[in-house]
N, C-alpha and C positions, 0 to 999 in steps of 0.2 A: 581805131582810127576814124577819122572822119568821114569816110565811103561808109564803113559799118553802121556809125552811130547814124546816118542819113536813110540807110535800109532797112535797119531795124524799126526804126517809126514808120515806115513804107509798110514792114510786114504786120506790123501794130496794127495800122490804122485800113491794111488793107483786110486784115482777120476778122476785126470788129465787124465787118459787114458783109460776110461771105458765111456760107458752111464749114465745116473743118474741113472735108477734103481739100473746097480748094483756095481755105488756107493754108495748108500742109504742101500744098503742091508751090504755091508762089514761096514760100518760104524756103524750099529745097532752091526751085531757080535761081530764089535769091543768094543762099549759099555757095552754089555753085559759080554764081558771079566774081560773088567777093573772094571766091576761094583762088581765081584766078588772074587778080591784081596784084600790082606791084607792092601795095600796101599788105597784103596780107604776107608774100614773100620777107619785107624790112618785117613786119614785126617777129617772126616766124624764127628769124636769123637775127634781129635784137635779143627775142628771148631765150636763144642757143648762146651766145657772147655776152648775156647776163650786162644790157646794157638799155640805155631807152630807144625806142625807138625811134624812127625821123620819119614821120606820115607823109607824104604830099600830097594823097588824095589822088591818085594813079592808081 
């Protein structure tokens, strides 16, 4: 979804200029974020009902 595709360039471009630790660390919070939006729930339950899913970016 659109929240992901937006953090994952976050976790990109925050990794490029950090150590691995704490790349590895902003990456996990990052996860844990997105793991707790409404968007990760739709697609989660789009891809249980084998359907697309509908982003809003929530």
């Amino acid at each position: 979804g659109p929240i992901a595709m937006r953090m994952a360039k976050k976790c990109i471009n925050y990794g490029a200029n950090v150590d691995l630790p704490s790349g590895l660390v902003f990456e996990q919070k990052t996860w844990a974020f997105l793991f707790a939006t409404e968007d990760q729930k739709e697609g989660m339950q789009a891809f249980l009902d084998k359907r697309k899913p509908d982003f809003r970016g929530k």
